[in-house]
C-alpha positions in Angstrom: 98.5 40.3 -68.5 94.8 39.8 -68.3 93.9 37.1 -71.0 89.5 37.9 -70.1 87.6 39.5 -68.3 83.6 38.3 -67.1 81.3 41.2 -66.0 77.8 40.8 -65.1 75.2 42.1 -62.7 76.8 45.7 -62.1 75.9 48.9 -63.5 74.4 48.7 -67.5 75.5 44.8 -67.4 73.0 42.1 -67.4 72.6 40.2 -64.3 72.3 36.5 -65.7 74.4 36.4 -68.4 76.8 39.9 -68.9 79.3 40.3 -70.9 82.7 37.9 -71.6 85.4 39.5 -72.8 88.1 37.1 -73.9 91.3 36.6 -76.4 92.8 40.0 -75.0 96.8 40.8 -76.4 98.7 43.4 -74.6 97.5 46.4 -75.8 93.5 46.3 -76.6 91.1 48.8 -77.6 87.8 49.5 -76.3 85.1 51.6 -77.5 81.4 52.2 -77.2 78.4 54.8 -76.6 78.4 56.8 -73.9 76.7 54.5 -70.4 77.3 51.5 -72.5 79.8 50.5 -69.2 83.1 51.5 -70.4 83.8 53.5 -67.1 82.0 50.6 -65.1 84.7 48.2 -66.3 87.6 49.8 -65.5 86.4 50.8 -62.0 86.4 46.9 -61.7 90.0 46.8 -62.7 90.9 49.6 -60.2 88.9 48.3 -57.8 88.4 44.0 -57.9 87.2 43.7 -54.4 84.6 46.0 -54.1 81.3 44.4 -53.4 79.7 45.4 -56.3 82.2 43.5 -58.8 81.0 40.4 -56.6 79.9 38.7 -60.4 83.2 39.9 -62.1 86.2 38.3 -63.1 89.4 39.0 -64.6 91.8 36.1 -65.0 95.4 36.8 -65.6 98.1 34.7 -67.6 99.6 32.2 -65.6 97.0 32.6 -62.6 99.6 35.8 -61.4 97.7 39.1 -61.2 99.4 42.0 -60.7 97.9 45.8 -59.7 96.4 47.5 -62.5 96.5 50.8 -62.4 93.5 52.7 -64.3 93.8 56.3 -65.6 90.0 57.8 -66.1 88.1 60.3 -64.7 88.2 59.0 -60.8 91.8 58.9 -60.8 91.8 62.5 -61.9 89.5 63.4 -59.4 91.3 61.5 -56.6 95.3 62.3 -57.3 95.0 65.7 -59.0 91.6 67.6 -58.8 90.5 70.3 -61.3 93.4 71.8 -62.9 93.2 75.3 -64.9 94.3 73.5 -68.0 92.0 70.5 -68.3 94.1 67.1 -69.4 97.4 68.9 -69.2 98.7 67.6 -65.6 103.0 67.1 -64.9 103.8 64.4 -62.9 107.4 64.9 -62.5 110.6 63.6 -64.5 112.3 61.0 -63.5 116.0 61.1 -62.3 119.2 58.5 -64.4 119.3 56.8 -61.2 115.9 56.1 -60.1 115.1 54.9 -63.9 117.9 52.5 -63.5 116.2 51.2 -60.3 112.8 50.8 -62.7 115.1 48.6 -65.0 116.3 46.6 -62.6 113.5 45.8 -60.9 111.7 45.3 -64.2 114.0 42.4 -64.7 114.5 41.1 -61.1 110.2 40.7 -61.7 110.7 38.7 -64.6 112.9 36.6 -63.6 110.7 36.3 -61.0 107.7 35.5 -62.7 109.6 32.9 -65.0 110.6 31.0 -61.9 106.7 31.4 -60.7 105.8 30.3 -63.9 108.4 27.2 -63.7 106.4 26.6 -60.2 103.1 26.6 -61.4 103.9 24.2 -64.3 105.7 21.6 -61.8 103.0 21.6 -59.2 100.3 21.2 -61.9 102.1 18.1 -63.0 102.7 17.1 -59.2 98.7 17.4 -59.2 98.2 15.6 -62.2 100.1 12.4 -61.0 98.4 12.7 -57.6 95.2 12.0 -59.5 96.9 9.7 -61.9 98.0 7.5 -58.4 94.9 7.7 -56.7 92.7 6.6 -59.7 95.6 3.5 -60.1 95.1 2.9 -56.7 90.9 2.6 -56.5 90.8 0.3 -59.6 93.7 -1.8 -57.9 91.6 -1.6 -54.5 88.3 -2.3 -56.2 89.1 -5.2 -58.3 92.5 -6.9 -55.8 89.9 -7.0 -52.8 86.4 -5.8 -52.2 86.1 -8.1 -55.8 88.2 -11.0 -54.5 86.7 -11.4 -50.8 83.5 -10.0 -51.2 81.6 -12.9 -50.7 84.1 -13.4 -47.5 83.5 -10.3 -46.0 80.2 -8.7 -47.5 78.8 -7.4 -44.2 82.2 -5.8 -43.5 82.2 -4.1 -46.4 78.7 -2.7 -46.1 78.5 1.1 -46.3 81.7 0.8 -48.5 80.2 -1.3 -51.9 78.7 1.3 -53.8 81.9 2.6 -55.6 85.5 2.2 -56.1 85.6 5.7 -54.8 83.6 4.7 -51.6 86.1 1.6 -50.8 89.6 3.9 -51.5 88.0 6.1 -48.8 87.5 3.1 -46.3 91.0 1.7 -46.9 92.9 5.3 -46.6 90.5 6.1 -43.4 90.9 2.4 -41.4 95.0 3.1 -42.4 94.6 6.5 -40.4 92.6 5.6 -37.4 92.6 1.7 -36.9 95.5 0.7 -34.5 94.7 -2.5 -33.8 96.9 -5.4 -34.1 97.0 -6.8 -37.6 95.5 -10.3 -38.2 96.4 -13.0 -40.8 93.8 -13.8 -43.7 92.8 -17.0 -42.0 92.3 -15.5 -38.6 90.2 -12.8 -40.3 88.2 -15.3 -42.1 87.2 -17.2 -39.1 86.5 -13.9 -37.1 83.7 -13.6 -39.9 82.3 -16.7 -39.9 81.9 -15.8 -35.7 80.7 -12.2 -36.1 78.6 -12.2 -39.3 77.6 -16.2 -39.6 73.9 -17.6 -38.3 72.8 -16.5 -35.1 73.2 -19.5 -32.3 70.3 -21.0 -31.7 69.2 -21.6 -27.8 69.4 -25.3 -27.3 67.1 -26.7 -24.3 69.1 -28.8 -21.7 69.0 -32.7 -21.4 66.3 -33.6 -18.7 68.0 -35.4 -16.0 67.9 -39.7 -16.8 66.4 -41.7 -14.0 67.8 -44.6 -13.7 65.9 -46.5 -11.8 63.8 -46.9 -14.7 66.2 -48.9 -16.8 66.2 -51.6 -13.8 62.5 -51.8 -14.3 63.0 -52.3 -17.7 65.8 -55.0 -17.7 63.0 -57.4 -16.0 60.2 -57.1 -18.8 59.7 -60.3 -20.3 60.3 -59.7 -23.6 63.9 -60.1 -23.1 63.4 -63.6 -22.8 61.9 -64.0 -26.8 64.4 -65.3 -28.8 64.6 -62.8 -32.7 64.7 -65.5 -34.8 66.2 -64.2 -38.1 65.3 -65.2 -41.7 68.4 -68.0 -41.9 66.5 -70.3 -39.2 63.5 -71.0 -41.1 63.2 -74.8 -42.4 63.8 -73.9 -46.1 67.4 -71.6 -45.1 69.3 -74.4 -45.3 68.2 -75.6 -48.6 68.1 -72.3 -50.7 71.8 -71.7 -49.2 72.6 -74.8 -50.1 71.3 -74.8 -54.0 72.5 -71.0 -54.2 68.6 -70.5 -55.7 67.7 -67.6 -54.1 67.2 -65.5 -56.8 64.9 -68.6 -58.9 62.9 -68.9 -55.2 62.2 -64.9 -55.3 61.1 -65.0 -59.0 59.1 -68.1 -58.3 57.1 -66.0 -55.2 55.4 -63.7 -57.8 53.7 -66.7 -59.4 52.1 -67.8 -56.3 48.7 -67.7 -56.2 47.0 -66.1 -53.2 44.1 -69.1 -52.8 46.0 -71.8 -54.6 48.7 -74.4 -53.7 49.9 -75.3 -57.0 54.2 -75.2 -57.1 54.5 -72.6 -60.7 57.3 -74.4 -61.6 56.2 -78.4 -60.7 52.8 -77.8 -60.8 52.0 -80.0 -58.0 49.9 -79.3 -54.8 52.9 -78.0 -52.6 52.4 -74.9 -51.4 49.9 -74.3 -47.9 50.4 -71.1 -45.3 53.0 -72.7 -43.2 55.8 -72.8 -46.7 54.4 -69.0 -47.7 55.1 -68.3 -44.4 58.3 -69.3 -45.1 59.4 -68.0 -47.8 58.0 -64.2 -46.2 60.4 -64.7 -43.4 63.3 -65.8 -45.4 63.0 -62.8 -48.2 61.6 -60.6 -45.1 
């Protein structure tokens, strides 16, 4: 049964937009002024696939179409002619057997169509979980491992980043056509840090040592000097001793650059030689 029918751009229809003819039962009733495209339509029903009917469509209940046959003026034409007795025409009467054959085959067909109907239904559901699996499987994808190691393997995921949808593709095609080994998590990770780290740099060789000049150098006498270090000064022994190292230091910022008074005693104690001194020991 058709349920509607779209026909546009033929005949008296209107290119753009045409006519929609929808909610049709099994018997319908169509009427209209003469060139208003009654005859146009059901040439379109006789004939789908003729070029003209390129904009027209007729969709059938459960998506199964069957031939339509369409009693107007062309059929008359083409199967009987002009008769002497216009609209009278006998086609012939039917014999008990050949009406039992209709019968039968009218019920072989819908049994038929039930069981195409039964199909349809299953492979629509078979469709729906498809889609139903794939979207499970791009959120999983997405968020269990372009979101967990992308900061791992950015650059390999480049091309790849924009979409969920983009990263299900690059899984499902590296399963197809990748047949290399498989490598651990850890292997993979340092295989990242080689291929997509910083670039090595170009390091410029050691310059051959000559060592003839370390013999020179061994003789220079400055290797005779002693370093004397700040515990053999005279006063070492003494601040040790008292364990006043700390009362010495705070002393030092009380010392007058052009005087020799002690800030503590007050007496004329302090020349160059005991600043020297006490520089070297707190050097």
């Amino acid at each position: 049964m058709i349920t509607s029918i779209t026909i546009k751009n033929v005949a008296s229809y209107d290119p753009v937009d045409g006519v929609i003819i929808d909610g049709l039962k099994k018997v319908n009733f169509i009427y209209g002024a003469n060139g208003c495209g009654k005859t146009t339509l059901s040439n379109f029903l006789q004939n789908p696939v003729d070029g003209k009917f390129a904009n027209c469509v007729a969709n059938w209940k459960n998506e199964s179409p069957i031939k339509a046959l369409v009693y107007n003026n062309e059929f008359r034409k083409q199967n009987f002619g002009n008769g002497k007795l216009n609209g009278v025409f006998t086609l012939g009467q039917a014999t008990t057997d050949e009406i039992k054959v209709i019968e039968d085959k009218n019920e072989e067909l819908k049994i038929i169509k039930a069981d195409g109907t039964k199909k349809r239904e299953t492979l629509n559901a078979q469709k729906q979980r498809k889609e139903d699996l794939e979207k499970e499987f791009t959120e999983s994808s997405w968020k269990k491992i372009y979101k967990k190691y992308d900061k791992e393997f950015k650059e390999a995921f480049v091309g790849s980043m924009k979409s969920g949808e983009l990263f299900k593709n690059r899984l499902l095609q590296e399963f197809s056509n990748n047949t290399a080994n498989l490598k651990s998590l850890d292997e993979l990770r340092e295989k990242a840090k080689t291929i997509f780290g910083d670039i090595p740099q170009n390091i410029t060789s050691i310059n051959t040592i000559s060592y003839e000049r370390l013999l020179n150098i061994e003789v220079e006498l400055v290797w005779k000097k002693i370093i004397v270090g700040k515990a053999d000064v005279d006063i070492a022994k003494l601040i040790q001793k008292l364990n006043i190292n700390d009362w010495v230091n705070q002393g030092r910022s009380y010392i007058q650059e052009d005087e020799d008074t002690c800030p503590f005693c007050q007496q004329p104690t302090i020349n160059e030689d005991f600043k020297n001194q006490l520089e070297n020991w707190f050097d």
